[in-house]
N, C-alpha and C positions, 0 to 999 in steps of 0.2 A: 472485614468481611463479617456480617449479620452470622449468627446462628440459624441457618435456614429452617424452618419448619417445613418438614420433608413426610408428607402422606403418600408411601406406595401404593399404588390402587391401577384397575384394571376396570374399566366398563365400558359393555357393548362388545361390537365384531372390532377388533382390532387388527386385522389379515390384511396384509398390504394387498391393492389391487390386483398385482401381475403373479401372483402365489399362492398355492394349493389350498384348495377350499372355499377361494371369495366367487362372490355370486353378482356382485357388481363392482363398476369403479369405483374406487376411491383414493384420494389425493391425501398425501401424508404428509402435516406440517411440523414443525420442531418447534416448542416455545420453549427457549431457554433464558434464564440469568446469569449475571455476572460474564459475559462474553463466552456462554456455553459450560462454564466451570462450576457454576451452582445447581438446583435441583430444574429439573425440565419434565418435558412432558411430548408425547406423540400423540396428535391429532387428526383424526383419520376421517376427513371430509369427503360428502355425496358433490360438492362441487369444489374447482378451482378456487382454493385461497385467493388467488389476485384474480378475481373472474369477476371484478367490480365495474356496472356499469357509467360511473363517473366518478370523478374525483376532485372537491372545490375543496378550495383554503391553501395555507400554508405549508399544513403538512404534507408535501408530497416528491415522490423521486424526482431527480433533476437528472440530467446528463451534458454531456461538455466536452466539444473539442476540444483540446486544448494546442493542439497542433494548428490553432486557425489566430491563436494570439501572437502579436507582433512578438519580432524579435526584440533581445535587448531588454532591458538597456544593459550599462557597461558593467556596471555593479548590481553584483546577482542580489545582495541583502535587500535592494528596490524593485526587483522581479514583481512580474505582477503578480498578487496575493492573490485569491480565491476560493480559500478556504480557512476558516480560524473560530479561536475559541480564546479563553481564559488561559490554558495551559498550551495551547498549538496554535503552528501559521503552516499554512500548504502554498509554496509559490511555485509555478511554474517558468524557467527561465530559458531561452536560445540565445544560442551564441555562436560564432566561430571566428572569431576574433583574440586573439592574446589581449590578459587581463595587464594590464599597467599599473595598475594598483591595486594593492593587497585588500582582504574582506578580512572584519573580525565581528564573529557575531556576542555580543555580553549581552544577550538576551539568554540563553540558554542553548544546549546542544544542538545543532545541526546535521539533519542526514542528508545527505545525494543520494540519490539512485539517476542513473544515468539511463538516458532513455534512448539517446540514440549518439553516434559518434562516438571518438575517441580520442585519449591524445593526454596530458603531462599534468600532474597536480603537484606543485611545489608548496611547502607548507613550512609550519617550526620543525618539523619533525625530518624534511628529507623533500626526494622526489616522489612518486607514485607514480606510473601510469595505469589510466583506465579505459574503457572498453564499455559496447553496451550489455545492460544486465549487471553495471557493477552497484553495490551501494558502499560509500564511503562514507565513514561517521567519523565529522569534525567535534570534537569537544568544546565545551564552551570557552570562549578565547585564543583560540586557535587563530594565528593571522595565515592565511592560504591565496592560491591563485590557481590560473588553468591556462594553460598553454594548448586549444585545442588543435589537431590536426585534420580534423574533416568539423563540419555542422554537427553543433553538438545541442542535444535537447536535454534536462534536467527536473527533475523534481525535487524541488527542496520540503524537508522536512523539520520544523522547529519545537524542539519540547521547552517552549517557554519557561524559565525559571527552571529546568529540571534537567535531567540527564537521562540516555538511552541505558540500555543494560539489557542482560541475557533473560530469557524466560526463566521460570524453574520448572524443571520437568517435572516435579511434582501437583504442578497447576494450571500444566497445560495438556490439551486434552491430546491422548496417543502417547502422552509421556515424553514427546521429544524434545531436546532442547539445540539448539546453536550451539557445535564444535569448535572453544574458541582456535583452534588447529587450524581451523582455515581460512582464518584470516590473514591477509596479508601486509607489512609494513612498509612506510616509508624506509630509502636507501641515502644514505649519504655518501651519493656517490657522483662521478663525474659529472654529469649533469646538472646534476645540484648546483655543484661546487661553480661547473661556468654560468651558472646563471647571477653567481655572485659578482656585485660591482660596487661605485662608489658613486652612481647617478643619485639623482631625487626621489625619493619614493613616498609616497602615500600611503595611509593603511586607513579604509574608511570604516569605524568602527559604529555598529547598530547597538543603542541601549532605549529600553523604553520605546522602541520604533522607529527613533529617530536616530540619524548618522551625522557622526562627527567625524573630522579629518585630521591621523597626525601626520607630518612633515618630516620626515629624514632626509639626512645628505648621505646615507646610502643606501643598500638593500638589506633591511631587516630579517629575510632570510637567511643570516650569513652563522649559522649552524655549524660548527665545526664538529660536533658530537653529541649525544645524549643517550641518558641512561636513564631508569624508573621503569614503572608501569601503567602511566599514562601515556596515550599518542593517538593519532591519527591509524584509521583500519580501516581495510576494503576486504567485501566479500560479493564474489559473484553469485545469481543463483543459480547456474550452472553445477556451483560446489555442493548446493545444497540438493542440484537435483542429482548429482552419483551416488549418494548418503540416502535414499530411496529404494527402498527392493519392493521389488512386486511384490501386490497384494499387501503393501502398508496401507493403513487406514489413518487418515488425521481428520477428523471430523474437524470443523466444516469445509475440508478439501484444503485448507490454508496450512502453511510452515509456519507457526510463531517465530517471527525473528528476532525484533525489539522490543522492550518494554519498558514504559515509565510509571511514574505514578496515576497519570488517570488515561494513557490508552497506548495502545500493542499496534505494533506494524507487521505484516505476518506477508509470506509471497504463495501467490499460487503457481506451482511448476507441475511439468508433462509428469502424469502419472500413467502406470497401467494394474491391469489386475485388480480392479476395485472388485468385481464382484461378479457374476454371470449378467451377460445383457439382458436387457428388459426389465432387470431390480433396481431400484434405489443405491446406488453410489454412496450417496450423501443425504443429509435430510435437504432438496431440493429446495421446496416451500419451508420457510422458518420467520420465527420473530424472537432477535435478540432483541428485549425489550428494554435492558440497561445501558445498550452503547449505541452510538449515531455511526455509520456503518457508510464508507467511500474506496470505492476502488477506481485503482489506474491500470487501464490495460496495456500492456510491454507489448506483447508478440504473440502470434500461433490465432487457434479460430476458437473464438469463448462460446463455449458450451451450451451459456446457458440466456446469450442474446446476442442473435444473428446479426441483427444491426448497430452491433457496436464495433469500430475498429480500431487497430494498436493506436494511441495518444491520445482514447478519449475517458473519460471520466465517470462516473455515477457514482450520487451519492441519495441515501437513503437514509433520514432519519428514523428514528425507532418510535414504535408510535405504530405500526401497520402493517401486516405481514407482506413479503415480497418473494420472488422467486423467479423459474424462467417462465420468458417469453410462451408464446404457442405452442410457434412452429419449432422453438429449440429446442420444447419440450417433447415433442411427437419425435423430431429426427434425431436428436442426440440422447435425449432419456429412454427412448422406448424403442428405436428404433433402429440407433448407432451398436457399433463394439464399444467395450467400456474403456479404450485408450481416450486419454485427454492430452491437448496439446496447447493448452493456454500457460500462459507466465500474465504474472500481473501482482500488482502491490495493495496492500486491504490494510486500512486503518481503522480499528473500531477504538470510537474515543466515549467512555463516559460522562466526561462533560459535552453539554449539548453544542454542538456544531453550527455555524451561522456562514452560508453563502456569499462574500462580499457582492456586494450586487457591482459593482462596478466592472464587471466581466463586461465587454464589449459585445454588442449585439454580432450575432452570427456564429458567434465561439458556445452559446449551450442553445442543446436540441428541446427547445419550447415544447416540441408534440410529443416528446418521453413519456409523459405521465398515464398519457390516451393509447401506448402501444400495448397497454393489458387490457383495455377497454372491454369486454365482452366476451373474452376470453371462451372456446368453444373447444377446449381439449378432449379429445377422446381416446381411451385406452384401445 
């Protein structure tokens, strides 16, 4: 981390729009560094930051069903990819099918978060069941499987070459960190134990990108105990939303969950008590200018764009200020009570992000970029 060169300073009317003394609108943007943890700044515009009349080139927001990509295939490590970087792979996989052969990723750690369905993760460590809202973090070479019991939807997370780990509350902003209390462990227990046999098994192992197959004449999960500080853990964010009291503030609305060396997975869960309605919650309009910035929506109504629903995606590289919609702006920032009832998963990666393009037509919303278009909000 740089030694920031840090100027406090104050010029012009700085008075949020909705608050004592302003004499006209104005729209309050965040510029911050280092994923909000360096020195920043509030910028307090006579119009809408994203109030741009068009938008060419590259740089620009994308969004994404991802609920609209086929299912399968059998082996999640071949899930279709569409998202990735130098140090990350984002795949999205469906399923509800029992795995018949085992996944080992020696790429680096592996996260789930489970998006929809439920039902059995067998691993080295035990059994697991999951539910949706879980996130389960495989470590790297972990051989695992899923025995799902309804349609299950997935979000795979990969820290390339690297491993997930806890915030430090000392550098994350509100100070909070992950309880490791509440995560949960695999069991060695009945279940486990009958899923052990002396069939063929397979364990399809990913290095480099590419999968190799080993061959046993039994079932490699045949575990009879273990002990250390390493394994397999699941955390819903349910847990993380009872560890919530009114009137907590985590700028920018995100839980830090994970973290690696070049980017943090953070969830956003139902909050209340931000603030008296009609003020700023959060800095709304912002530009993290050092991380490339994607969310996945889980469940409940996002706040801050009406026409996104749970399974779909946006991602926005840095490079350009963003924020809500219009109309989400007028009826949930100005207009709503300040309870929120989204859940959803936010990757901000300092290495630059790259869209695999090979996403199948009909799975991202092309007209994303035009739905700030002319933006006409008024206080």
């Amino acid at each position: 981390m740089p030694n920031w060169i840090r100027l406090p300073n104050s010029e012009g009317s700085c008075v949020p729009s909705s608050g004592p003394g302003s004499d006209q609108a104005t729209y309050q943007r965040h510029v911050g560094r280092a994923g909000f943890q360096g020195p920043s700044a509030q910028i307090y515009h006579r119009h809408p930051p994203v109030g741009w009349a068009t938008f060419e080139g590259p740089l620009r927001p994308r969004a994404f069903d991802l609920g609209k990509l086929a299912p399968g295939p059998a082996c999640p490590l071949q899930a279709r990819r569409f998202l990735r970087s130098d140090t990350m792979e984002v795949r999205y996989w469906k399923t509800d099918t029992k795995m018949h052969a085992l996944a080992r990723n020696a790429d680096g750690d592996l996260l789930l978060f489970v998006h929809n369905g439920e039902g059995s993760l067998f691993c080295d460590y035990g059994h697991l069941p999951y539910r949706d809202g879980d996130y389960i973090l495989l470590p790297r070479g972990t051989a695992w499987r899923v025995e799902p019991s309804t349609h299950c939807e997935f979000l795979l997370i990969e820290a390339t070459a690297d491993a997930f780990g806890l915030p430090d509350p000392n550098a994350v902003a509100g100070g909070t960190s992950v309880d490791p209390m509440l995560f949960t462990l695999p069991s060695i227990d009945d279940a486990f134990r009958a899923q052990q046999d002396e069939a063929f098994w397979e364990i399809h192992i990913k290095r480099k990108g590419q999968v190799s197959t080993l061959t046993y004449p039994y079932n490699p999960l045949d575990a009879a105990g273990w002990e250390g500080d390493l394994c397999v853990a699941k955390l819903n964010w349910r847990d993380l939303s009872k560890r919530r009291s009114s009137g907590d503030k985590v700028p920018p609305a995100a839980y830090c969950t994970f973290v690696t060396g070049t980017f943090s997975v953070s969830t956003f869960i139902p909050k209340v008590g931000e603030g008296e309605s009609g003020m700023l919650r959060v800095p709304f309009y912002h530009s993290n200018e050092d991380v490339d910035e994607f969310v996945f929506y889980h469940r409940g109504e996002f706040f801050s764009r009406g026409e996104i629903k749970a399974g779909m995606a946006t991602f926005h590289p840095s490079g350009f200020p963003h924020g809500p919609h219009p109309r989400s702006y007028q009826e949930k920032m100005i207009k709503a009570p300040v309870e929120t009832d989204e859940v959803a998963v936010m990757i901000d990666s300092r290495d630059f992000l790259t869209v695999d393009e090979s996403i199948p037509d009909g799975a991202e919303w092309k007209a994303y970029v035009k739905t700030w278009e002319k933006a006409q909000e008024t206080l």
